[in-house]
PDB file of N, H, CA, C and O in Angstrom:
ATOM      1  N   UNK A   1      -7.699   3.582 -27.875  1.00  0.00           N
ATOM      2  CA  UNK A   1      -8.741   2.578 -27.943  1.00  0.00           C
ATOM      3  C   UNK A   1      -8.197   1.282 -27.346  1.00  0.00           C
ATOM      4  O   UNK A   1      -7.174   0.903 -27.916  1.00  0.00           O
ATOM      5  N   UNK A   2      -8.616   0.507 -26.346  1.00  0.00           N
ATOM      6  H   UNK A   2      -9.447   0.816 -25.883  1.00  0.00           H
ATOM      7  CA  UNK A   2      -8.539  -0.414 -25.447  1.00  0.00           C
ATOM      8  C   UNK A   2      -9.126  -1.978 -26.534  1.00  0.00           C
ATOM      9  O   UNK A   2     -10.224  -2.091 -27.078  1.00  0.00           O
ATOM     10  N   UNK A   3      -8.171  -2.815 -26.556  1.00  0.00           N
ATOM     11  H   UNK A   3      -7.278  -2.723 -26.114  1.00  0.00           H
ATOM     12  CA  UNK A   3      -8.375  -3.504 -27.640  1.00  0.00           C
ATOM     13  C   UNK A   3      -8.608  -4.797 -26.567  1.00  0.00           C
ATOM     14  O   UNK A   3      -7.731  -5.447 -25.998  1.00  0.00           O
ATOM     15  N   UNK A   4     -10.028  -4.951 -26.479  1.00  0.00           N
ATOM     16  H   UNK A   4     -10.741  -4.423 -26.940  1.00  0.00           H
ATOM     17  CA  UNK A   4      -9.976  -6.343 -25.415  1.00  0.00           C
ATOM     18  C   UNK A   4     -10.639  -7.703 -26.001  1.00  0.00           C
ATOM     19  O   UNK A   4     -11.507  -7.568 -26.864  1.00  0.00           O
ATOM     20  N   UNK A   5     -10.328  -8.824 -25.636  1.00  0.00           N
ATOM     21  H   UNK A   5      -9.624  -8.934 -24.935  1.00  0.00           H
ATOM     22  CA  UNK A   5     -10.592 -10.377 -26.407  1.00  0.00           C
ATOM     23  C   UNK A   5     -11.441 -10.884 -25.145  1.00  0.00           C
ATOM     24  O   UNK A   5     -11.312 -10.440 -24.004  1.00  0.00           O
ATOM     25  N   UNK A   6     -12.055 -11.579 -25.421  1.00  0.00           N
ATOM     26  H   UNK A   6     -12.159 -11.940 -26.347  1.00  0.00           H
ATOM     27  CA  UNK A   6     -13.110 -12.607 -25.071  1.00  0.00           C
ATOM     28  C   UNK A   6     -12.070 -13.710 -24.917  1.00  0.00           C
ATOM     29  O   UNK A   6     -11.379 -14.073 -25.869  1.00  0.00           O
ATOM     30  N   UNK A   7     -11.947 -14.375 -23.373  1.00  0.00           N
ATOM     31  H   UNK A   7     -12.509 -14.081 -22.600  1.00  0.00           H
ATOM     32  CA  UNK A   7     -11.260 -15.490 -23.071  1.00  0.00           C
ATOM     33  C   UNK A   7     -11.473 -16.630 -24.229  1.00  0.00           C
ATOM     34  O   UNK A   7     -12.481 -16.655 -24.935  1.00  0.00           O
ATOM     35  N   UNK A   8     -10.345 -17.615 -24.341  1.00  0.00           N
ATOM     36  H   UNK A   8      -9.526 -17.594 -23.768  1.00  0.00           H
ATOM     37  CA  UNK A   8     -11.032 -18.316 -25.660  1.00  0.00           C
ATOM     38  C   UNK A   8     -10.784 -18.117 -26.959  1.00  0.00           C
ATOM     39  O   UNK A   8     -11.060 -19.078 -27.677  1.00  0.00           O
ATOM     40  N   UNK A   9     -10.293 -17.047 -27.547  1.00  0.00           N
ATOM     41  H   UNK A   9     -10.070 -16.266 -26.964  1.00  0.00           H
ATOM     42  CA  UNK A   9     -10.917 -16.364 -29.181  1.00  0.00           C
ATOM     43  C   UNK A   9      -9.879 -17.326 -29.727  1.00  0.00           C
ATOM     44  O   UNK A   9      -8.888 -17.946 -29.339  1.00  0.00           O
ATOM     45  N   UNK A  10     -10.696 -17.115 -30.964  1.00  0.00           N
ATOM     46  H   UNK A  10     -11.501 -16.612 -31.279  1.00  0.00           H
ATOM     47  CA  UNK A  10      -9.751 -17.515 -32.308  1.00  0.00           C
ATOM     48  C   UNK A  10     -10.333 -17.005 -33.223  1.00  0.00           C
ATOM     49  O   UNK A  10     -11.561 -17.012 -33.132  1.00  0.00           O
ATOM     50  N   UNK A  11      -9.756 -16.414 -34.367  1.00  0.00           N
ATOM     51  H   UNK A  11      -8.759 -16.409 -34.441  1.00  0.00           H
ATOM     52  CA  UNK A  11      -9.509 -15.551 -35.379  1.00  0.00           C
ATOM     53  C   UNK A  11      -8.544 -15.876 -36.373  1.00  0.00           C
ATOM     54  O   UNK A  11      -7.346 -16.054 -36.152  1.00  0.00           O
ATOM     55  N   UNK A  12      -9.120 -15.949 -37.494  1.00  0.00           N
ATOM     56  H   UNK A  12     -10.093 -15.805 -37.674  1.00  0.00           H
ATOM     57  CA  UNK A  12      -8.126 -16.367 -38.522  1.00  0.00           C
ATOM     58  C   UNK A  12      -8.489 -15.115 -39.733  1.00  0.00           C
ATOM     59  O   UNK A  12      -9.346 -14.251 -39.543  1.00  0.00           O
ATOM     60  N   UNK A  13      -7.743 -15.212 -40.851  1.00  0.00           N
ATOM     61  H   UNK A  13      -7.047 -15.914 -41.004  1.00  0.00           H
ATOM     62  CA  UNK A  13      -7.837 -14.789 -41.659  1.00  0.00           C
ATOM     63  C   UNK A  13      -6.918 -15.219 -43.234  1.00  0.00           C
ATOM     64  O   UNK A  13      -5.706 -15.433 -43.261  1.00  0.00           O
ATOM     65  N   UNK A  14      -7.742 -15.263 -44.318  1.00  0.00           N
ATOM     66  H   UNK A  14      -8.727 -15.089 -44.296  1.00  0.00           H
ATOM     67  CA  UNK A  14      -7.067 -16.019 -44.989  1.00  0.00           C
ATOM     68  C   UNK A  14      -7.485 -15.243 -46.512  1.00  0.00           C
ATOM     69  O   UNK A  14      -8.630 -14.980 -46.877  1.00  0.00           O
ATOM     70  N   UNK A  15      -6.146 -14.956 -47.303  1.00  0.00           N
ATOM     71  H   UNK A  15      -5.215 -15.170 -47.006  1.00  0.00           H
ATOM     72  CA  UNK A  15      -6.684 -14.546 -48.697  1.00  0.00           C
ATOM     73  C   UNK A  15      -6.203 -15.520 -49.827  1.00  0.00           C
ATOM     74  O   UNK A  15      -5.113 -16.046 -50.053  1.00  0.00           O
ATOM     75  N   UNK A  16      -7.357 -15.561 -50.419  1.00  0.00           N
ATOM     76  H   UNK A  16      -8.242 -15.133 -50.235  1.00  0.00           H
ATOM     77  CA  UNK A  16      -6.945 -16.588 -52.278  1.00  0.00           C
ATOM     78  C   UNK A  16      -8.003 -16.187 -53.158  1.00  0.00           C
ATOM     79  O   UNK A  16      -9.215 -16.044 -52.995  1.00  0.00           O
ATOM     80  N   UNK A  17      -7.222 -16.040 -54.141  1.00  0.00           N
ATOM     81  H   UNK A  17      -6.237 -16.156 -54.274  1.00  0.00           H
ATOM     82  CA  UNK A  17      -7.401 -15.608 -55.309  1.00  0.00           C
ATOM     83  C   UNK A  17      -8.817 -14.200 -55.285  1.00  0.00           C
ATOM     84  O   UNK A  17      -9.955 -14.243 -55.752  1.00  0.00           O
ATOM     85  N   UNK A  18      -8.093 -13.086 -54.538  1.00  0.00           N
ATOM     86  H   UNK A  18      -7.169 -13.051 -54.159  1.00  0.00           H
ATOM     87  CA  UNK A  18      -8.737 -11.869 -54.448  1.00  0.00           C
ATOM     88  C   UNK A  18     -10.435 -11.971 -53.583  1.00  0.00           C
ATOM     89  O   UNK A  18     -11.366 -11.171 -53.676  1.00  0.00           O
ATOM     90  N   UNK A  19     -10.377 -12.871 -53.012  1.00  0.00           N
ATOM     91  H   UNK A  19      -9.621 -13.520 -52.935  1.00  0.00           H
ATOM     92  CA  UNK A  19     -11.125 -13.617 -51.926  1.00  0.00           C
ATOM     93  C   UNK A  19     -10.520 -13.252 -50.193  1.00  0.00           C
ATOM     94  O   UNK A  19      -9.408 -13.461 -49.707  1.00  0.00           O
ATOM     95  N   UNK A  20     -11.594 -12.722 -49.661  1.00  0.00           N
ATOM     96  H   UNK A  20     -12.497 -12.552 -50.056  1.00  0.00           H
ATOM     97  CA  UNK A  20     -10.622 -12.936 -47.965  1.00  0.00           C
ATOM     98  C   UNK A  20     -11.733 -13.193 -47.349  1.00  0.00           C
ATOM     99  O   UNK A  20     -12.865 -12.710 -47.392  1.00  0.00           O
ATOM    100  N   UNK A  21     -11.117 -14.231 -46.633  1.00  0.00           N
ATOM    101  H   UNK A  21     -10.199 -14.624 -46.598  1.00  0.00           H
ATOM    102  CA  UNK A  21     -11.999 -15.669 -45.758  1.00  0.00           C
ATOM    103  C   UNK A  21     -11.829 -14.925 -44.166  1.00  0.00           C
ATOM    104  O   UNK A  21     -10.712 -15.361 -43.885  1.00  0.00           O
ATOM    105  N   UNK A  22     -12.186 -14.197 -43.130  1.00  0.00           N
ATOM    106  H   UNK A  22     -13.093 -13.843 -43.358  1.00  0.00           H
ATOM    107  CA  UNK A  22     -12.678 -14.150 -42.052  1.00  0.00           C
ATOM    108  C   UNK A  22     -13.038 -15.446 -41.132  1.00  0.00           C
ATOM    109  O   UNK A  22     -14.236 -15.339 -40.867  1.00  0.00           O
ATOM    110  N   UNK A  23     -12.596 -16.431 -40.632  1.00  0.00           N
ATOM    111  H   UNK A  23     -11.623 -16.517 -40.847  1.00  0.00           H
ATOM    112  CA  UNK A  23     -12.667 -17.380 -39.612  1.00  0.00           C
ATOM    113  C   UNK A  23     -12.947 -17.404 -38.239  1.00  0.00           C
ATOM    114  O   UNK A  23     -11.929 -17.341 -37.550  1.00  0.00           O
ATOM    115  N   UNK A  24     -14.270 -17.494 -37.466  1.00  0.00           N
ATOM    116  H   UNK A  24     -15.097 -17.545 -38.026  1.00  0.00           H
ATOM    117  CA  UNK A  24     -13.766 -16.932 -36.357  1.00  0.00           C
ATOM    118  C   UNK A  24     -14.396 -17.833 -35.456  1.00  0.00           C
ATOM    119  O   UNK A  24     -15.325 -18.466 -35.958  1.00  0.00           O
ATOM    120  N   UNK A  25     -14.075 -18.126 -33.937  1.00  0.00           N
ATOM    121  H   UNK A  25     -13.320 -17.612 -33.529  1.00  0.00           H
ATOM    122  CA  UNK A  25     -15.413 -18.777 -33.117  1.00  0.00           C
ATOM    123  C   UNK A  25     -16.333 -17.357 -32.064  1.00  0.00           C
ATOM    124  O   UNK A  25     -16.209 -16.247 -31.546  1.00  0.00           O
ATOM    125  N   UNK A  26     -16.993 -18.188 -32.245  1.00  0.00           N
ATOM    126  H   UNK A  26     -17.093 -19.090 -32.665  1.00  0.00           H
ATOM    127  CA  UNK A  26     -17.974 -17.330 -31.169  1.00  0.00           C
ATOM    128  C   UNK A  26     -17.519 -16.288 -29.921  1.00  0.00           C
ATOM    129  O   UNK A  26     -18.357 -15.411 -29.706  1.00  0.00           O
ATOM    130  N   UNK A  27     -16.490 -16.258 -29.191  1.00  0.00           N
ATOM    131  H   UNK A  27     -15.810 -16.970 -29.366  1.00  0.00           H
ATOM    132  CA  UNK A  27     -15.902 -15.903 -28.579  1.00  0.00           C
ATOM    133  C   UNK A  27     -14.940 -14.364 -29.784  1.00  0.00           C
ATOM    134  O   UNK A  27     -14.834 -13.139 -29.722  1.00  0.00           O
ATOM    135  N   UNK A  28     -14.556 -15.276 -30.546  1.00  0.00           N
ATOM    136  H   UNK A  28     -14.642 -16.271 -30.597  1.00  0.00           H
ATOM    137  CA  UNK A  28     -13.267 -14.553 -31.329  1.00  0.00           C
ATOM    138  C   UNK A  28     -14.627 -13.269 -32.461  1.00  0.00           C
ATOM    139  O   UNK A  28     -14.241 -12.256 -33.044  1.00  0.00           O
ATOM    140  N   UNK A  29     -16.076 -13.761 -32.448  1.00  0.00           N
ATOM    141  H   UNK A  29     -16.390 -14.584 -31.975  1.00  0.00           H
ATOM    142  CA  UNK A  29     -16.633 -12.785 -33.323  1.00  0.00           C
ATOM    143  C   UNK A  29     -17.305 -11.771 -32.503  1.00  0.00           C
ATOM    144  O   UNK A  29     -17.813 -10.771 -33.012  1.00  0.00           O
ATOM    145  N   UNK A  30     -17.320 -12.039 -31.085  1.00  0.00           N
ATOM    146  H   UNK A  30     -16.909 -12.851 -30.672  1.00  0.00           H
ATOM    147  CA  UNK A  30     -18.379 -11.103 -30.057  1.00  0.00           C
ATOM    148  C   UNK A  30     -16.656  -9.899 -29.713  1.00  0.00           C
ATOM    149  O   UNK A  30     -16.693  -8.702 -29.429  1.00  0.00           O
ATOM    150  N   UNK A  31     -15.586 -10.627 -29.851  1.00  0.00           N
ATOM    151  H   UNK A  31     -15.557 -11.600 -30.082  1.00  0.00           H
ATOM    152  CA  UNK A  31     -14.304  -9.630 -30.012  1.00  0.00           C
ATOM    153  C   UNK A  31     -14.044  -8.496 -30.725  1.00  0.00           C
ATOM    154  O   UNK A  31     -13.614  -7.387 -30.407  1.00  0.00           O
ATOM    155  N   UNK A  32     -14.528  -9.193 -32.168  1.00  0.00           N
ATOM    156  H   UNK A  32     -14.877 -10.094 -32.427  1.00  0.00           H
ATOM    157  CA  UNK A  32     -14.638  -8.164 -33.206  1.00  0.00           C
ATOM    158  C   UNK A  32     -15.687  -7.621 -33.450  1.00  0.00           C
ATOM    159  O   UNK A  32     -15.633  -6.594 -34.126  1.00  0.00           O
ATOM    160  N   UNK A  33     -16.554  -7.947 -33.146  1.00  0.00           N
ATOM    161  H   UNK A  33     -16.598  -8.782 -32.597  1.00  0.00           H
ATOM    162  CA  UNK A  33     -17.486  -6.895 -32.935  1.00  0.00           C
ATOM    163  C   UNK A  33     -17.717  -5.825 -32.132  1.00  0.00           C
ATOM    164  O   UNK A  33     -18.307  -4.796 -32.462  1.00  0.00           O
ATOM    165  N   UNK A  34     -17.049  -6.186 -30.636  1.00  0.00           N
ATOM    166  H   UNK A  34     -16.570  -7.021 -30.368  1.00  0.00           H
ATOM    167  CA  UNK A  34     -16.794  -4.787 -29.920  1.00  0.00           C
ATOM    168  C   UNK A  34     -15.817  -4.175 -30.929  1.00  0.00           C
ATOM    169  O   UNK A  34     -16.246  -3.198 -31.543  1.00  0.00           O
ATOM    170  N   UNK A  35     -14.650  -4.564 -31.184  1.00  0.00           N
ATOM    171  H   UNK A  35     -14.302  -5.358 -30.686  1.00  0.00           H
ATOM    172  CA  UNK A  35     -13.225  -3.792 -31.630  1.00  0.00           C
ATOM    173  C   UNK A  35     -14.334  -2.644 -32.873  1.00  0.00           C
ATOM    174  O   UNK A  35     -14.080  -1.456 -33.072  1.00  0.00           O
ATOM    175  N   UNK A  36     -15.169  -3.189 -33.338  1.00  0.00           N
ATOM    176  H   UNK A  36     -15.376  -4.153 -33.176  1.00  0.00           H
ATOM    177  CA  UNK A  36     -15.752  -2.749 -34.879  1.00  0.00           C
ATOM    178  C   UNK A  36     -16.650  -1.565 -33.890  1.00  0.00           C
ATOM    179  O   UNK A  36     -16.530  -0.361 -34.117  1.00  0.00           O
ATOM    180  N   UNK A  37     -17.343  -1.974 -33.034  1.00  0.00           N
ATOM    181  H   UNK A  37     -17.440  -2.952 -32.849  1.00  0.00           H
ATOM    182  CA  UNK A  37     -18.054  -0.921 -32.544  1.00  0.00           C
ATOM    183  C   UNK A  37     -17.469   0.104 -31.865  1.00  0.00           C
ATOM    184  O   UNK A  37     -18.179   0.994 -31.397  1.00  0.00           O
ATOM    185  N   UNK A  38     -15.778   0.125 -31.683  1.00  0.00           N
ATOM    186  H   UNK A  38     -15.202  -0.598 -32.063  1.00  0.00           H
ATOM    187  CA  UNK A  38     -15.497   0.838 -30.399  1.00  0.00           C
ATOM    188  C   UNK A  38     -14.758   1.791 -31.710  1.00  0.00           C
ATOM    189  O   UNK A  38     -14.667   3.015 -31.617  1.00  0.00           O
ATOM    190  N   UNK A  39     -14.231   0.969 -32.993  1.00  0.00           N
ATOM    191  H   UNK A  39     -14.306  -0.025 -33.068  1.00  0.00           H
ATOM    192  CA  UNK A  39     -13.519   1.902 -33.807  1.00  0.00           C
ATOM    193  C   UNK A  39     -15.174   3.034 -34.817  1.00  0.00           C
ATOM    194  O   UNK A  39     -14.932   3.895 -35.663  1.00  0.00           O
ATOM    195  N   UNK A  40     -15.927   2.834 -34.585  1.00  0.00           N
ATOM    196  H   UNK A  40     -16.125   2.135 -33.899  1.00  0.00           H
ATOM    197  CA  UNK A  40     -17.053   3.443 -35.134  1.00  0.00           C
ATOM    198  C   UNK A  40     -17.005   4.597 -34.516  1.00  0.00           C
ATOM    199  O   UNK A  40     -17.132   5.598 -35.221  1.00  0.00           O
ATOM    200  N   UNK A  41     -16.819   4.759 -33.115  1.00  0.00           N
ATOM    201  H   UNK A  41     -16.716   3.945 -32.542  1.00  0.00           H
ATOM    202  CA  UNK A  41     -16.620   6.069 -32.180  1.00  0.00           C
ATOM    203  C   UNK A  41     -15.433   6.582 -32.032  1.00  0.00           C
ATOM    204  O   UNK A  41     -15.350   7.456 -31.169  1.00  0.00           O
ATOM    205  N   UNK A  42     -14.215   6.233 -32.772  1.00  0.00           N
ATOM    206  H   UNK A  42     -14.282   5.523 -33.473  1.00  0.00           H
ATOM    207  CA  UNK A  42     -13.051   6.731 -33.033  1.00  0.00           C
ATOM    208  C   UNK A  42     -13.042   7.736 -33.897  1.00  0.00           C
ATOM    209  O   UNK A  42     -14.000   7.958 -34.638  1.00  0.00           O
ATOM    210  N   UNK A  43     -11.512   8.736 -33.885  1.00  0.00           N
ATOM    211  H   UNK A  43     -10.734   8.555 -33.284  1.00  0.00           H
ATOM    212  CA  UNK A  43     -11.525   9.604 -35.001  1.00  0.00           C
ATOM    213  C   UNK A  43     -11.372   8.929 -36.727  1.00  0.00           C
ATOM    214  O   UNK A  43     -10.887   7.854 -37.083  1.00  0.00           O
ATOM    215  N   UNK A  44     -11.786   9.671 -37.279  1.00  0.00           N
ATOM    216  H   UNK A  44     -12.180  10.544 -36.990  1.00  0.00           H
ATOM    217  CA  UNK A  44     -11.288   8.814 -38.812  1.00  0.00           C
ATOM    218  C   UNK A  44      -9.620   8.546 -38.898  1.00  0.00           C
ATOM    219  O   UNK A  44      -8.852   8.827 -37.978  1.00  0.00           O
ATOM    220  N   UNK A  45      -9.383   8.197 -39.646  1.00  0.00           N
ATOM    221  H   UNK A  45     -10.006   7.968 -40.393  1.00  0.00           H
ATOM    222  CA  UNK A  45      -7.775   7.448 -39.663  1.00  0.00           C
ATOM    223  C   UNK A  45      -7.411   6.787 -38.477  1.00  0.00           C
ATOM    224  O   UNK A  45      -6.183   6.775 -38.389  1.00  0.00           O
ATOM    225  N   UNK A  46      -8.009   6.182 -37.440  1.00  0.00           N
ATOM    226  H   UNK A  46      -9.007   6.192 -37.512  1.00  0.00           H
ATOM    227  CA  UNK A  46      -8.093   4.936 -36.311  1.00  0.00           C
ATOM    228  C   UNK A  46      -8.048   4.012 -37.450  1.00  0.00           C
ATOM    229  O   UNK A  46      -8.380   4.171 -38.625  1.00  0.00           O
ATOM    230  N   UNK A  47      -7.458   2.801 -36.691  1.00  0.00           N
ATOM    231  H   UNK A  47      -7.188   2.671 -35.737  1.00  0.00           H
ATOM    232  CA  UNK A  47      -7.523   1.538 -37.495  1.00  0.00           C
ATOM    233  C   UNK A  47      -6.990   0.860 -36.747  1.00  0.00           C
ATOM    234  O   UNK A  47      -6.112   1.249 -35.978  1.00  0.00           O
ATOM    235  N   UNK A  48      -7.560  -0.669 -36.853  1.00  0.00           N
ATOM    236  H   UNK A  48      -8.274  -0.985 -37.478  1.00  0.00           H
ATOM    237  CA  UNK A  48      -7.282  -1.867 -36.473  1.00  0.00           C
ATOM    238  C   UNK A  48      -6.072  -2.632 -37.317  1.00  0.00           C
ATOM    239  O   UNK A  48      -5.798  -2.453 -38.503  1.00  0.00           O
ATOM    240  N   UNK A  49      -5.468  -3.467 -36.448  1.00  0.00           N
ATOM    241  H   UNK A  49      -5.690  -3.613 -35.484  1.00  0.00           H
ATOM    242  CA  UNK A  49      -4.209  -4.198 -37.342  1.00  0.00           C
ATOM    243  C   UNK A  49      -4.518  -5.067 -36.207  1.00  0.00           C
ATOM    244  O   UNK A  49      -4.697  -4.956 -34.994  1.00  0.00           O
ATOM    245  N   UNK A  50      -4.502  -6.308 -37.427  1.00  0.00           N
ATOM    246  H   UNK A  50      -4.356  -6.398 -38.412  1.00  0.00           H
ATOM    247  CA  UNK A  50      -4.297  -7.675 -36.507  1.00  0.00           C
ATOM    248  C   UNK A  50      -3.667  -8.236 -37.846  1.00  0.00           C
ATOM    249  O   UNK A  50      -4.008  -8.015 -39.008  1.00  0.00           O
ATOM    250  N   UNK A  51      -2.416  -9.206 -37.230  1.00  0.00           N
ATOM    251  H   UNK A  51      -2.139  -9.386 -36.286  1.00  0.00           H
ATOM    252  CA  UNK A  51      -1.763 -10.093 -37.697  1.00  0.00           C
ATOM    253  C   UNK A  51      -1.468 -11.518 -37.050  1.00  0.00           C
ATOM    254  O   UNK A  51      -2.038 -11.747 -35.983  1.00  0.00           O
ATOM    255  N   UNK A  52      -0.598 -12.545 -37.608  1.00  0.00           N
ATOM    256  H   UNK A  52      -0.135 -12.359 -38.474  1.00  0.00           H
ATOM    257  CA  UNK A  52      -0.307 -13.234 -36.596  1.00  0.00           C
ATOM    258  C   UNK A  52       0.253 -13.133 -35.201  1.00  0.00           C
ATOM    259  O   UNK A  52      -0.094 -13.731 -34.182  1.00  0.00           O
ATOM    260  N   UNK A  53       1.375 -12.072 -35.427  1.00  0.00           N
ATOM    261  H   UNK A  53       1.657 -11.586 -36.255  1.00  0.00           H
ATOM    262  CA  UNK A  53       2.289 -11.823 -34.263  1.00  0.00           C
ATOM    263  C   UNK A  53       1.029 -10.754 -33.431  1.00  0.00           C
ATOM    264  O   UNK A  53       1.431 -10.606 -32.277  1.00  0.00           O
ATOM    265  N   UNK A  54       0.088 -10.218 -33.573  1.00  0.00           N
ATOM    266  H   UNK A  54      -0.238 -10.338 -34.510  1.00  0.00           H
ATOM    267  CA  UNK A  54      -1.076  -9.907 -33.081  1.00  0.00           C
ATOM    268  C   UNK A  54      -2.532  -9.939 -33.035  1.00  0.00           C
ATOM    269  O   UNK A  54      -3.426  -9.198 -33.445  1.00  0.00           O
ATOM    270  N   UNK A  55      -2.445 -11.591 -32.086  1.00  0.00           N
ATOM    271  H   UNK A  55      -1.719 -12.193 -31.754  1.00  0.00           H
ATOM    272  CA  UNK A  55      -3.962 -12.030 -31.651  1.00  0.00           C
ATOM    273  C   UNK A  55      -4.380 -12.861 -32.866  1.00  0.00           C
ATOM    274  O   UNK A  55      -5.099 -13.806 -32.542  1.00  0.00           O
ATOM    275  N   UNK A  56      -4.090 -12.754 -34.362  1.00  0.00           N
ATOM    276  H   UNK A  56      -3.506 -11.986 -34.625  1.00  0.00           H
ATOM    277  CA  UNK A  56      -4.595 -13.887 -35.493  1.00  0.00           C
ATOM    278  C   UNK A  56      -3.889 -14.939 -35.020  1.00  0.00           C
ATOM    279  O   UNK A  56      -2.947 -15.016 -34.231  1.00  0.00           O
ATOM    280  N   UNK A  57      -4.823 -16.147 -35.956  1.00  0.00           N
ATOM    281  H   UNK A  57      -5.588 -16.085 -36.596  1.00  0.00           H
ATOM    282  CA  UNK A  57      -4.280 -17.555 -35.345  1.00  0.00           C
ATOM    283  C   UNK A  57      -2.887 -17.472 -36.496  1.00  0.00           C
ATOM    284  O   UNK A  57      -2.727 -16.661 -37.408  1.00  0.00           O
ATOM    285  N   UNK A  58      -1.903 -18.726 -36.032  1.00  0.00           N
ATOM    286  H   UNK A  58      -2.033 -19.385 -35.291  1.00  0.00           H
ATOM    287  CA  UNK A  58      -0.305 -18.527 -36.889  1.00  0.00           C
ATOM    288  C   UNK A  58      -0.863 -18.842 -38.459  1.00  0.00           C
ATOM    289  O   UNK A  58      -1.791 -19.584 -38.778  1.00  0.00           O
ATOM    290  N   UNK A  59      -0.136 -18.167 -39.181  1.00  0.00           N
ATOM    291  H   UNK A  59       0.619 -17.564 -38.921  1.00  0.00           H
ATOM    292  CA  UNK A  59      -0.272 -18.868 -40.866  1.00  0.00           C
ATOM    293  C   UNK A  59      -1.552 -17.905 -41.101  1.00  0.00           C
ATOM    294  O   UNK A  59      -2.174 -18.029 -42.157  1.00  0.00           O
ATOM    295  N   UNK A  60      -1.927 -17.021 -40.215  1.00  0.00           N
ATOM    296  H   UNK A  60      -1.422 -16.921 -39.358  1.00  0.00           H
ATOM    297  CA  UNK A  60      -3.226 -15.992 -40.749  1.00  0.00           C
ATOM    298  C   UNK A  60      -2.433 -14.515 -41.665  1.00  0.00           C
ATOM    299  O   UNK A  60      -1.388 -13.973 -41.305  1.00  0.00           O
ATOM    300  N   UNK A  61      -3.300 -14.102 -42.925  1.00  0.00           N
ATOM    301  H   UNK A  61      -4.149 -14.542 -43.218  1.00  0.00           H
ATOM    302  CA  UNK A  61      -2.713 -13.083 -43.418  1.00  0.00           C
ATOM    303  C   UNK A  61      -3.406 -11.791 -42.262  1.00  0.00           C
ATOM    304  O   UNK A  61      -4.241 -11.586 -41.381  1.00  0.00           O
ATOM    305  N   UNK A  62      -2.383 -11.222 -43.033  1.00  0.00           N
ATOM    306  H   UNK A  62      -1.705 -11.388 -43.749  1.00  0.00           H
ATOM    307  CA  UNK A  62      -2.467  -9.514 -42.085  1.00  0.00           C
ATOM    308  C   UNK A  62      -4.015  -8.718 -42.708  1.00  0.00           C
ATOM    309  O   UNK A  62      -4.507  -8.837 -43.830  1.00  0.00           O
ATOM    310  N   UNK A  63      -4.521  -7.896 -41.522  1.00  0.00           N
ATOM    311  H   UNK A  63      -4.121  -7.799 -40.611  1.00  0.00           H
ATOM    312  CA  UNK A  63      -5.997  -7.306 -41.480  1.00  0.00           C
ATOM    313  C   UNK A  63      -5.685  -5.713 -40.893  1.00  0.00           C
ATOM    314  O   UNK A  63      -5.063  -5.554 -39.843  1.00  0.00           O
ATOM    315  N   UNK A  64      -6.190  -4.580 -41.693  1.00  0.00           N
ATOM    316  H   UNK A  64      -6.696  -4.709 -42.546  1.00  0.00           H
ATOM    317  CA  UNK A  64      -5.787  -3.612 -40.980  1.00  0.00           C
ATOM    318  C   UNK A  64      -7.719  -3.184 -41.368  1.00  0.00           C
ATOM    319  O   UNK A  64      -8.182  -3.762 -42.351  1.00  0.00           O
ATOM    320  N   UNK A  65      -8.497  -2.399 -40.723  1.00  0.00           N
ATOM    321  H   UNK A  65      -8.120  -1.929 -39.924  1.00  0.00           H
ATOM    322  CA  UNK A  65      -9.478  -2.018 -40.574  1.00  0.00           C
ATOM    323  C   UNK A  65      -9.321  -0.682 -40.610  1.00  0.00           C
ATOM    324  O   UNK A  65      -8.232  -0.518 -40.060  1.00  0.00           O
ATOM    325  N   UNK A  66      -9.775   0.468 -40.946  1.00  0.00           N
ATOM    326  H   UNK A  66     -10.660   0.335 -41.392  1.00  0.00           H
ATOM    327  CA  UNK A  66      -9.799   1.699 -40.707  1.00  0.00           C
ATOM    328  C   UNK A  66     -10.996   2.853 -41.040  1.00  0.00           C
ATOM    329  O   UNK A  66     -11.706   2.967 -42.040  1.00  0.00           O
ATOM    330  N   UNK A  67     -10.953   3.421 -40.171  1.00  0.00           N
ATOM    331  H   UNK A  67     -10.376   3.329 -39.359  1.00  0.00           H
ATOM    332  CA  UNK A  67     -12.307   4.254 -40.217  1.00  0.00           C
ATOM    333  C   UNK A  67     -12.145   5.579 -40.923  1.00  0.00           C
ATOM    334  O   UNK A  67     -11.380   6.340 -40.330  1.00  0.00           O
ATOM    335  N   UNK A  68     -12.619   6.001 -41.929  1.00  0.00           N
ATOM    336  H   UNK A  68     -13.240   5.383 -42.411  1.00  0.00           H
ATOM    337  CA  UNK A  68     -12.042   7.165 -42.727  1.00  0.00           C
ATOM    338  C   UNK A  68     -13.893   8.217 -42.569  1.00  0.00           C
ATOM    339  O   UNK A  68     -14.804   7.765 -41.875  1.00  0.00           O
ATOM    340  N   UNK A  69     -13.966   8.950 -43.004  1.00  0.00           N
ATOM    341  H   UNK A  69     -13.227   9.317 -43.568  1.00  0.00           H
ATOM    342  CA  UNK A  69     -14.506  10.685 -42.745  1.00  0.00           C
ATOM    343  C   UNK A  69     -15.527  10.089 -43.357  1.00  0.00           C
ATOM    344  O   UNK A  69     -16.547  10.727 -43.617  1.00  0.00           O
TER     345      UNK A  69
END
């Protein structure tokens, strides 16, 4: 699966107190929304991982997405 960004993005992600905050601009939500539509046509156990050291903005907690049966 070909993981492509919209020139521009930003993406954050943030958890407190069993709360997770999703941040995104316009650019960074038309991103995840392909990524969400492209993992819908994947096999089950596909999954997304975004962290800081991948594509989240710095100081963002870790996001893994996964498509199960």
């Amino acid at each position: 699966m070909e993981i492509r960004w919209e020139d521009g993005f930003t993406v954050e992600v943030r958890q407190a107190d069993g709360t997770v905050v999703l941040s995104a601009n316009r650019e960074g939500l038309l991103s995840l929304a392909r990524h969400l539509s492209d993992l819908a046509e994947a096999m089950p156990g596909t999954h997304l991982h975004y962290d800081a050291y991948n594509s989240l903005e710095e100081g963002s907690d870790e996001l893994i997405i996964e498509k199960i049966p």
